[in-house]
N, C-alpha and C positions, 0 to 999 in steps of 0.2 A: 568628151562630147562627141556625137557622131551624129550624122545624119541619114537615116532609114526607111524604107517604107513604112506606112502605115499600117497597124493591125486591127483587128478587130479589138485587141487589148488594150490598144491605145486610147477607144472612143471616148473614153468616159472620162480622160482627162484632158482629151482633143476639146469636148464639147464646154468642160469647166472654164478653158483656156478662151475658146471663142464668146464665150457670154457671158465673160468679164469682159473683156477687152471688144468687144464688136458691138454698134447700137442693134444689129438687127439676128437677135438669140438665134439658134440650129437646136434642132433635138437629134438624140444621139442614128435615129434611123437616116436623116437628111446625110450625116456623117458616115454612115452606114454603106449607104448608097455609092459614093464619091469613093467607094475604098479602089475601085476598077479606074478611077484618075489619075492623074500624076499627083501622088497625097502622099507628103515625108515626113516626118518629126524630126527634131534637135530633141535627141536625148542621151543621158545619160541612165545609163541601165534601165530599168523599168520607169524611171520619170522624167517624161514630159514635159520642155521647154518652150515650145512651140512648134508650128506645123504652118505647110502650106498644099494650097491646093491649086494646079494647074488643069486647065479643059481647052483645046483649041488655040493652043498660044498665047490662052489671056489667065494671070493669074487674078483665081476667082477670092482665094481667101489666103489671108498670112495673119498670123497673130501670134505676140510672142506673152509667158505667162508675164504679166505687170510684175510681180516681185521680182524678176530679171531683166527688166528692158535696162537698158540704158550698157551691158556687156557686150553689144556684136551679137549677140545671138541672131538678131533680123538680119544681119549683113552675110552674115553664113549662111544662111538659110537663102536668101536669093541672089550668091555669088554661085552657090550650088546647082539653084536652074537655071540661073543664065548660062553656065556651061551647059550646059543641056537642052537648050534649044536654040536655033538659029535665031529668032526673033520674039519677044513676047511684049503683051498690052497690059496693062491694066487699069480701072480708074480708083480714083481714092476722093474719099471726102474732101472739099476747099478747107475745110478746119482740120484737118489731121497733119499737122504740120510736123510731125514728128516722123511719120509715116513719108511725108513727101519730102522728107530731109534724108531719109533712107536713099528713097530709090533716087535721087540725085547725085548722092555718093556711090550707087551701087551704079551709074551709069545709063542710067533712064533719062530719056527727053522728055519736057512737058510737051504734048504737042495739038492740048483742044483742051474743051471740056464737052464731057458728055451732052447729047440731046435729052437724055431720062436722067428727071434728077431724083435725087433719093425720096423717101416719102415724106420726112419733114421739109423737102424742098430744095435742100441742099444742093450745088451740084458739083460733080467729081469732074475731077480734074483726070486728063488721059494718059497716060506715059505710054513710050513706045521704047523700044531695044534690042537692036539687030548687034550684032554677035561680030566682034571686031569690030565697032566702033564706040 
């Protein structure tokens, strides 16, 4: 397994991987777009175990494919940018307990939950992670 930039080769099973695993779908141009981001896959040779997307210090998207969770793949995947930036944010759904079991082990604080909650209402929870601690 490795961890690499994203390609335009990747899309198509970037966008498979987020719209199983994410409630709110991407089509493959929204992916398109984000390729100039900080946007990596977990992969092994041509396939696709997951991906993340960094903008501004906040990671906007991570999802790893569902037939693989539960291996460290999500833990690799954001031990890899948190080397890589001094500080990052993100918010995550209050029911994605799986996701905020991640980044507690990966060293994230809770530290709020968002003002904008999702469209069913929901609201996400804030993580923060400055770099040495």
């Amino acid at each position: 397994m490795q961890v690499s930039r994203a390609t335009e080769s990747d899309l198509k099973q970037v966008q498979a991987i987020s719209n199983d695993s994410l409630k709110s779908p991407h089509s493959i141009e929204y992916f398109r777009k984000r390729l100039s981001d900080f946007f990596y896959c977990l992969r092994d040779g041509d396939i696709v175990y997951g991906f993340i997307i960094v903008k501004n210090n906040n990671i906007d998207l991570l999802a790893v494919d569902k037939s693989e969770r539960g291996k460290g793949y999500g833990k690799v995947i954001v031990e890899m940018v948190a080397d890589e930036f001094e500080n990052l944010t993100l918010k995550v759904r209050e029911s994605n307990v799986p996701a905020r079991k991640l980044y507690k082990r990966a060293g994230f604080l809770e530290v709020g939950f968002s003002e904008k909650k999702y469209k069913n209402g929901e609201r996400g929870v804030i993580y923060k992670k400055e770099k040495n601690k």
